[in-house]
Backbone as CSV, one residue per row, in Angstrom:
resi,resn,N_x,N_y,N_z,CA_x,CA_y,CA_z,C_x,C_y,C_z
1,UNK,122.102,110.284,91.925,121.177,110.984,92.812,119.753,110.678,92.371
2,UNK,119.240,110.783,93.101,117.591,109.610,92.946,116.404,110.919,93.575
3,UNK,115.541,111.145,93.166,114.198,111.760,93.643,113.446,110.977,93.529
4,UNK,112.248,111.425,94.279,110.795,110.389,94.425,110.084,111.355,94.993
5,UNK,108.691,111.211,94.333,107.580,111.872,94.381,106.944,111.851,95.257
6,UNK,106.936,113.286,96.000,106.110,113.162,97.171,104.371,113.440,96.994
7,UNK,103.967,113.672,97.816,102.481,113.758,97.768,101.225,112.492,97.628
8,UNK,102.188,111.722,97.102,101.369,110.319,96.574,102.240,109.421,97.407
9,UNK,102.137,108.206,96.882,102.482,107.119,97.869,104.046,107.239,96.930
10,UNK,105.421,107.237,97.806,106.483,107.024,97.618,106.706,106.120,96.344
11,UNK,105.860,104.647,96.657,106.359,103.681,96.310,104.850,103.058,95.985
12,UNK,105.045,102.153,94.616,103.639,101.522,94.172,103.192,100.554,94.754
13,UNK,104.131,99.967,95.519,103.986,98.558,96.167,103.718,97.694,95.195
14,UNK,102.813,96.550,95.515,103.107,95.235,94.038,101.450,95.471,93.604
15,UNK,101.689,96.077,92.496,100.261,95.980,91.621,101.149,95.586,90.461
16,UNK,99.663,94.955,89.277,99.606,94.524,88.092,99.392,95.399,87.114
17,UNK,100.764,96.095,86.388,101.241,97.297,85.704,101.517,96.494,84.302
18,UNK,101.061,96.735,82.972,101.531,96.048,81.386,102.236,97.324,80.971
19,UNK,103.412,96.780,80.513,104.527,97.774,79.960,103.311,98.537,79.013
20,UNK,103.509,99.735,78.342,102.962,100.676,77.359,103.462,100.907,76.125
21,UNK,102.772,101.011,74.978,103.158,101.552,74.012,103.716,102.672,73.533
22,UNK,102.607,103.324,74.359,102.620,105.022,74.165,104.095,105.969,74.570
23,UNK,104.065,106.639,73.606,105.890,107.245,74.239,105.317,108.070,75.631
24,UNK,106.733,108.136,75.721,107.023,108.645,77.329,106.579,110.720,77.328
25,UNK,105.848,110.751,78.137,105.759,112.789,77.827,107.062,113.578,77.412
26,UNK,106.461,114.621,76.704,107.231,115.352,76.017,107.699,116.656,77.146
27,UNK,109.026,116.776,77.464,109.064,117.493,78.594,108.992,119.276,78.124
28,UNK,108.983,119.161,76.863,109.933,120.356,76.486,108.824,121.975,77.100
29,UNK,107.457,121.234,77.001,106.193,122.494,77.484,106.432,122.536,78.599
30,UNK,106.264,121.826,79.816,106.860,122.028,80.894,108.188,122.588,81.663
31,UNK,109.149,122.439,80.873,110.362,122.890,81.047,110.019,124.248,80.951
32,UNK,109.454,124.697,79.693,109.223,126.281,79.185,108.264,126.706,81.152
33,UNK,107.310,125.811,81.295,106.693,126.579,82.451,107.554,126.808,83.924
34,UNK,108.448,125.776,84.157,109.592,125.849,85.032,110.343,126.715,85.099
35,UNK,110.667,127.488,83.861,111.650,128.120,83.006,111.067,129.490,83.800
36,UNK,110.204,129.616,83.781,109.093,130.969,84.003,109.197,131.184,85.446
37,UNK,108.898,130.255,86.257,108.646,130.226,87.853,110.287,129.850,88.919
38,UNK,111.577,129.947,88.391,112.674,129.421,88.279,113.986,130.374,88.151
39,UNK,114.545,130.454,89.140,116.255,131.710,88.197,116.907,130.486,88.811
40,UNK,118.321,131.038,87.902,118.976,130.114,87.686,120.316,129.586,88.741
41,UNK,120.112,130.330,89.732,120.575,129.843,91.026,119.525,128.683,91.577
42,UNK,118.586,128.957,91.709,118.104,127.381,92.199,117.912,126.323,91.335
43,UNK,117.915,126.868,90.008,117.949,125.660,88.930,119.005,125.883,88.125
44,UNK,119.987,125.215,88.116,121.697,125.752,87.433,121.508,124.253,86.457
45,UNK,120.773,123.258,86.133,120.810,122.632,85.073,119.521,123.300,84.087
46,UNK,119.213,124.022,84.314,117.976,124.386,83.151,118.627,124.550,81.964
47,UNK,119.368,125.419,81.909,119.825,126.132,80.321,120.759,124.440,79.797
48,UNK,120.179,124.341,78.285,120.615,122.818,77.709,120.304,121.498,78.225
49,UNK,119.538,121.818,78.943,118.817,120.345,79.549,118.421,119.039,78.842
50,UNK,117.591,119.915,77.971,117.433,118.970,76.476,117.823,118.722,75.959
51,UNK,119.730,118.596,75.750,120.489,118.283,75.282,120.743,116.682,76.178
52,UNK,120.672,116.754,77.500,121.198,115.670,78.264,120.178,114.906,78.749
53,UNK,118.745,115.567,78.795,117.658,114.652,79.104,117.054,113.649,78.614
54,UNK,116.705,112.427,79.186,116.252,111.405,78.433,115.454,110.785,79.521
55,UNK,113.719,110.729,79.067,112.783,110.008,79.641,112.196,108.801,79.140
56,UNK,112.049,108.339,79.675,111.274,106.797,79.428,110.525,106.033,80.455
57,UNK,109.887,105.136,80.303,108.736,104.222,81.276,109.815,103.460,81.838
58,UNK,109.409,103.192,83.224,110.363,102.277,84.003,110.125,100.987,83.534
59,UNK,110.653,100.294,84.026,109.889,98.946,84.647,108.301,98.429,85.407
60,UNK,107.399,97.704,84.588,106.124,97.761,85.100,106.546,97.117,86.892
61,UNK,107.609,96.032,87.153,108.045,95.525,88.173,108.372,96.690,89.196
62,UNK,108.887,98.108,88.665,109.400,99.145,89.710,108.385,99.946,90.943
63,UNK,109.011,99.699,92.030,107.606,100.266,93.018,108.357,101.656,93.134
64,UNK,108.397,102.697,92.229,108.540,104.039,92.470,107.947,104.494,91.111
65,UNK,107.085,105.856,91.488,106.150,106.519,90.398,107.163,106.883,89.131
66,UNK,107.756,107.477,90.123,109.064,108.151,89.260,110.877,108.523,89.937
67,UNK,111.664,108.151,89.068,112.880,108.597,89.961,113.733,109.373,88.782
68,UNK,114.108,110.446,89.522,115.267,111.113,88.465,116.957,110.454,88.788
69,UNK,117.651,110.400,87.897,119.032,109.503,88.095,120.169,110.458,87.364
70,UNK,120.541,111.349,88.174,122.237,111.635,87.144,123.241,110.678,87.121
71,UNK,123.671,110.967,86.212,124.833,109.736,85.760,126.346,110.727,86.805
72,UNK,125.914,111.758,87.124,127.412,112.097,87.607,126.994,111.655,89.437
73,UNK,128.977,111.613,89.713,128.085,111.186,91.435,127.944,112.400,92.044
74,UNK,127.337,112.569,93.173,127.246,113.766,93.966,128.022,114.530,94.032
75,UNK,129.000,114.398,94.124,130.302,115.455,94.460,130.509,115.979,93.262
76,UNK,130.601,115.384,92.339,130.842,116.146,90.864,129.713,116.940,90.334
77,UNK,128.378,116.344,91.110,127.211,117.079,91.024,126.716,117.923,91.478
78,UNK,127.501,118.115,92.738,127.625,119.520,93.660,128.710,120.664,92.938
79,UNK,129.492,120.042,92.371,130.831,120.388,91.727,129.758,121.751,90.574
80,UNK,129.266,120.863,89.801,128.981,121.388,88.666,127.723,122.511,88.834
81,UNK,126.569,122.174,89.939,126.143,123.097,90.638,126.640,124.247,91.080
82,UNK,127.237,124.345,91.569,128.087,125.277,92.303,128.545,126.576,90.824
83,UNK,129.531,125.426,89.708,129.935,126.355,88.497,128.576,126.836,87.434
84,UNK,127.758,126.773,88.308,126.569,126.596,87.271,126.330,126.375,85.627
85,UNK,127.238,125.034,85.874,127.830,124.032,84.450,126.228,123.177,84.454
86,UNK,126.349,122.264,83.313,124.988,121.248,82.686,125.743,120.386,83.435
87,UNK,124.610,119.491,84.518,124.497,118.352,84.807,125.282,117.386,84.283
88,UNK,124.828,116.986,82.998,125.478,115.815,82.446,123.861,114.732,82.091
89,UNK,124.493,113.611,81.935,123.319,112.600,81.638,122.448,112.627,82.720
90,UNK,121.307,112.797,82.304,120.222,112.696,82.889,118.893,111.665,82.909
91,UNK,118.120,111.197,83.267,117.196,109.907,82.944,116.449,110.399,84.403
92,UNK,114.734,110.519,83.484,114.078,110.341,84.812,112.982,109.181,83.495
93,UNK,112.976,108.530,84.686,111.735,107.429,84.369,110.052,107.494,85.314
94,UNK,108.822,106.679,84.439,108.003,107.273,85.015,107.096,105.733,85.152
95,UNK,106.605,105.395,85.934,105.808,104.355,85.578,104.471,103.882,84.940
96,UNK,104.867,102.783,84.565,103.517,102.971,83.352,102.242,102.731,83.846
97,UNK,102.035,102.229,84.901,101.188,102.196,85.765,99.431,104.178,85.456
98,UNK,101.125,105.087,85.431,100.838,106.397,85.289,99.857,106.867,83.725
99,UNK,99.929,106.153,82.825,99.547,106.183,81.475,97.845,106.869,81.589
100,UNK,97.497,105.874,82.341,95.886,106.221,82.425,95.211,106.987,83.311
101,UNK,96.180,108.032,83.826,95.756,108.519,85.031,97.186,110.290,84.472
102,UNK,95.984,110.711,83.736,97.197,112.048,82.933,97.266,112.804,84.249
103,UNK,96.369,113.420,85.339,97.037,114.225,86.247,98.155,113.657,87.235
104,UNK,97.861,112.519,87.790,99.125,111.991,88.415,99.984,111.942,87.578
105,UNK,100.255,111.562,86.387,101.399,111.624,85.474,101.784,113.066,85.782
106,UNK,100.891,114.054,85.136,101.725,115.736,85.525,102.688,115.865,86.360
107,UNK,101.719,115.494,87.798,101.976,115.848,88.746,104.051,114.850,89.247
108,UNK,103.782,113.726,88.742,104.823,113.161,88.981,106.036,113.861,88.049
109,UNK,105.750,114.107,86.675,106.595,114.318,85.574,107.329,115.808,86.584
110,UNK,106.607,116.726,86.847,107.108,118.212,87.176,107.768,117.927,88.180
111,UNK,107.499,116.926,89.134,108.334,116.450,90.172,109.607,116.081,89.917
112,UNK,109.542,115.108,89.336,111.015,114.463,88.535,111.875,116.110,87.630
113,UNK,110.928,116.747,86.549,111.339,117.862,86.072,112.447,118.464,86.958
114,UNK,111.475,118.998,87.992,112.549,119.784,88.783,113.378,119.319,89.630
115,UNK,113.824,118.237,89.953,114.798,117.556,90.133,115.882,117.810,89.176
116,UNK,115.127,117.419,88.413,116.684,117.495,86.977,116.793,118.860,86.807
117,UNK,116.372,119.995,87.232,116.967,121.302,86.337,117.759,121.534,87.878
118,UNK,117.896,120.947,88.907,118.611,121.547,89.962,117.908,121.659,91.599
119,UNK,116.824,121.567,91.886,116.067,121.208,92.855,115.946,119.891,93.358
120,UNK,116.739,119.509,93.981,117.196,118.058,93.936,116.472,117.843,95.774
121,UNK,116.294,118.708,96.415,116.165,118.347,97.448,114.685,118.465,97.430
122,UNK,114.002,117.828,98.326,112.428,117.417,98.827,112.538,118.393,99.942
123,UNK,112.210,120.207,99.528,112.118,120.937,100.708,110.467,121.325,100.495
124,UNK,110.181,122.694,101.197,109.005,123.125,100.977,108.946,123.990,99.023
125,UNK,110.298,124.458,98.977,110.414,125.305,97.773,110.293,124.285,96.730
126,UNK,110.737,123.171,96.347,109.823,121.820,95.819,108.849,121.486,95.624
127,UNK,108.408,121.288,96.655,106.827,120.859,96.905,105.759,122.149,96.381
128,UNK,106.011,123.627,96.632,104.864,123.994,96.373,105.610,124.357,94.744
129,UNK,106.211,124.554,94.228,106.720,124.578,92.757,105.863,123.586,92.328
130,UNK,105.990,122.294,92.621,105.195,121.137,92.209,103.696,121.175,92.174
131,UNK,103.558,121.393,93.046,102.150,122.101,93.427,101.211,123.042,92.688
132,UNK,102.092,124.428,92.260,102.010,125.099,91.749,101.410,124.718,89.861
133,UNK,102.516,123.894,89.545,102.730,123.851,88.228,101.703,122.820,87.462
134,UNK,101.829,121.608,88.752,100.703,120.200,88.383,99.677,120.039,89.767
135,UNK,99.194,120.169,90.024,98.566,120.202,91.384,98.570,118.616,91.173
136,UNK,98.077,118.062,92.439,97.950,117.015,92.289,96.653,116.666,92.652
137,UNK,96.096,115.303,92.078,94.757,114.899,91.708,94.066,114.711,93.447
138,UNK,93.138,114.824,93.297,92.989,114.351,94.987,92.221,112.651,94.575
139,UNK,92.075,112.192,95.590,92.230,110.713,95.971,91.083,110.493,94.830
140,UNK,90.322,111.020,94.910,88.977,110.625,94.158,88.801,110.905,92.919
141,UNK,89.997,111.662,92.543,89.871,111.967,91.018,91.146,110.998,90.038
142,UNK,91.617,110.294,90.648,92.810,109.898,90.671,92.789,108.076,90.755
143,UNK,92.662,107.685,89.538,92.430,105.824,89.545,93.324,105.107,90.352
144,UNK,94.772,105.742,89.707,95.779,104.866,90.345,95.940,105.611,91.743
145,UNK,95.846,106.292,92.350,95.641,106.199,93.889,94.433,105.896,94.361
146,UNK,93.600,105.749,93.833,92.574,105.090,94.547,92.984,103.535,94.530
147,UNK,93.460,103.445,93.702,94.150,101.580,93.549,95.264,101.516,94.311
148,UNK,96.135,102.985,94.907,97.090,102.100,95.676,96.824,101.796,96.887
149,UNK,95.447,103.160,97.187,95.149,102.993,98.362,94.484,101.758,99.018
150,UNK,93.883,101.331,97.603,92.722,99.626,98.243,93.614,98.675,98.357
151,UNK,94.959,98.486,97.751,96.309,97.424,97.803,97.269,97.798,99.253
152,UNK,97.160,99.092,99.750,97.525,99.102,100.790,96.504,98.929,102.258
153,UNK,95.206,99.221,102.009,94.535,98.965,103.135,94.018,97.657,102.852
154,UNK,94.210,96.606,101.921,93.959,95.157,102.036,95.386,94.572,102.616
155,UNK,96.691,94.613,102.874,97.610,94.275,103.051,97.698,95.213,104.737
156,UNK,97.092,95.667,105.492,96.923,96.050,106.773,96.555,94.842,107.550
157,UNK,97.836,95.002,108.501,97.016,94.044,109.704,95.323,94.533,110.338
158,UNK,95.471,95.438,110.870,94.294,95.927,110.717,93.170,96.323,110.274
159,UNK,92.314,95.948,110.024,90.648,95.790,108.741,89.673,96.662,109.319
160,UNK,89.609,97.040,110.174,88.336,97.768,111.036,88.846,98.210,112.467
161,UNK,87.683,99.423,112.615,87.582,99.873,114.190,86.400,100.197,114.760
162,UNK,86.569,99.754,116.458,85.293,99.943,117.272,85.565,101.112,117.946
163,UNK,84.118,101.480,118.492,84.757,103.126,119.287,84.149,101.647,120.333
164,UNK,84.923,101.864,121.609,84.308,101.849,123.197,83.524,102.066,123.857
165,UNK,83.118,103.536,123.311,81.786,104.037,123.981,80.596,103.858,123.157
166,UNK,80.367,103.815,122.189,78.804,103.097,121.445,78.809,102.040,120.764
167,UNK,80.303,101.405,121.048,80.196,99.734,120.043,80.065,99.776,118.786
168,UNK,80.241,101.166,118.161,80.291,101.077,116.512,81.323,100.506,115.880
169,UNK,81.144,99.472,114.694,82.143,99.678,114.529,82.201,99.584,113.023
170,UNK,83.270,99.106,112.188,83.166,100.021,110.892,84.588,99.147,110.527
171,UNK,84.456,99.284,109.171,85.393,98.997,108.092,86.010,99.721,107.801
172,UNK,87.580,99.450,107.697,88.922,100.528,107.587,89.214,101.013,106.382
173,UNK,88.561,102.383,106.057,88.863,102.930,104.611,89.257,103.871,104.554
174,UNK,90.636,104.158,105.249,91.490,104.868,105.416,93.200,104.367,106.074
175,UNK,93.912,104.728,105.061,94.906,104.529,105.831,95.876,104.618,107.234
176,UNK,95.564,106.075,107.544,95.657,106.499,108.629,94.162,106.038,110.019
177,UNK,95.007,106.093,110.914,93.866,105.646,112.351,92.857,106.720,112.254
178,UNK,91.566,106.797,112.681,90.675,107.680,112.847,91.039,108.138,113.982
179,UNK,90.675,109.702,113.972,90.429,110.294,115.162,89.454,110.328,116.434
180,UNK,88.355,110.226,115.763,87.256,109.640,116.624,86.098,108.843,116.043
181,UNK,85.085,108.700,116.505,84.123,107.909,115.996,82.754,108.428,115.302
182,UNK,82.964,108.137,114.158,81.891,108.749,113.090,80.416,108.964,113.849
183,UNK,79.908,108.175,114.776,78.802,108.260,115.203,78.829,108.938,116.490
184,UNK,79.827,108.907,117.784,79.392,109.775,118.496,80.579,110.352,118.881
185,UNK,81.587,110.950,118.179,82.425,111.784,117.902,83.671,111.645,119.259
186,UNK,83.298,110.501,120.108,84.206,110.442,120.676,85.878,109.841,120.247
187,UNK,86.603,109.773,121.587,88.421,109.755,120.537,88.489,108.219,121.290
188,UNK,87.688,107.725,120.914,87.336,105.979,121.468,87.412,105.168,120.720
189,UNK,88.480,105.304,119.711,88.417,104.308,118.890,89.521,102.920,118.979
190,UNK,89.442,101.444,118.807,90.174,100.885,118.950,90.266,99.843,117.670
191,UNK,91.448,99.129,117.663,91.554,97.980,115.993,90.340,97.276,116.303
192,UNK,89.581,96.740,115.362,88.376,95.671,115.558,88.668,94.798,114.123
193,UNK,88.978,93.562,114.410,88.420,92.439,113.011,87.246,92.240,112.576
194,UNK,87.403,93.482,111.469,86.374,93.309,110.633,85.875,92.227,110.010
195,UNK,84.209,92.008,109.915,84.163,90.939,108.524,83.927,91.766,107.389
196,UNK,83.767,91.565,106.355,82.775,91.979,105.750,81.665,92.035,105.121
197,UNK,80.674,91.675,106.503,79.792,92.362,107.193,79.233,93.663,108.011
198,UNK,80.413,93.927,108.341,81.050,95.359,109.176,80.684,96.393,108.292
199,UNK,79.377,97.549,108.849,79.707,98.538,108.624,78.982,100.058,109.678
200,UNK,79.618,101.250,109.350,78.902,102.153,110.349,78.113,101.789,110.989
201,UNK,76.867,101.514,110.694,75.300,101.097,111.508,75.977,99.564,112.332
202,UNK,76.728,99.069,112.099,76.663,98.097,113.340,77.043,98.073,114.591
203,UNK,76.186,97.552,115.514,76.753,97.757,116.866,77.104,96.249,117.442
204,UNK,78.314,96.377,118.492,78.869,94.731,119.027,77.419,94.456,120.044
């Protein structure tokens, strides 16, 4: 069974990641804060966790932040859920990519965390637990999403947009389509091939 971190980009896509030296985070403070915000119907692997847990850096090659992996298959993992028995082997890995960037690390680690104590599903009770415990960095405080974001909006067919109605047009620094047009707020916006030359103040 596999988790992946929401809030950030799923997947790293292909950046230039050097394996790390540095050991992998120590889960055991976090666990204690999980431990706190947590009963043991929604988390039925907490108690002895640290007996079966084992973290480490992925692969610099891996395009996921982080994935948690039980060694048992689902059914035996529903099995043991259910008896509110220990998991079994556990492994969440984190990428090293994450090293230099400690709040996205948090934020990913508590993610993966609660996966492994029994929150296995990506609902809302997930997400704001996660939330709660590591907030996550916003775009600008945050290196490696600001880097995934410039590796994903250079790999866009699309580079720029014109609005229709004042010929502005502008360089695409955002992933998502704009809503309207920075200069005269209309919902007139269309793809434009940017150069870069392209910016706000120009008109076609």
């Amino acid at each position: 069974m596999v988790g992946r971190t929401p809030r950030v980009p799923h997947r790293v896509i292909s950046v230039d990641a050097a394996p790390t030296d540095q050991p992998p985070p120590d889960p055991k403070e976090w666990l204690d804060i999980i431990r706190n915000q947590v009963d043991g119907n929604e988390a039925p692997f907490l108690n002895g966790l640290n007996r079966w847990l084992k973290v480490s850096w992925s692969d610099p090659s891996s395009d996921l932040l982080g994935v948690t992996r039980f060694e048992m298959d689902p059914n035996e993992l529903m099995r043991r859920r259910r008896m509110q028995a220990p998991s079994g082997p556990v492994c969440i890995e984190l990428h090293p990519i994450l090293v230099d960037d400690p709040a996205l690390l948090a934020h990913t680690f508590v993610h993966e965390l609660l996966h492994a104590v029994g929150l296995t599903d990506h609902d809302n009770r997930h997400a704001s637990l996660t939330e709660m415990i590591a907030p996550a960095p916003s775009l600008a405080d945050s290196p490696v999403l600001m880097r995934l974001r410039s590796e994903v909006l250079d790999g866009q067919e699309i580079q720029g947009w014109t609005c229709t109605n004042c010929a502005t047009s502008w360089k695409r620094t955002t992933v998502s389509r704009p809503k309207r047009c920075p200069r005269c707020a209309r919902s007139t916006v269309i793809p434009h091939e940017a150069s870069s030359d392209d910016d706000i103040e120009k008109r076609s």
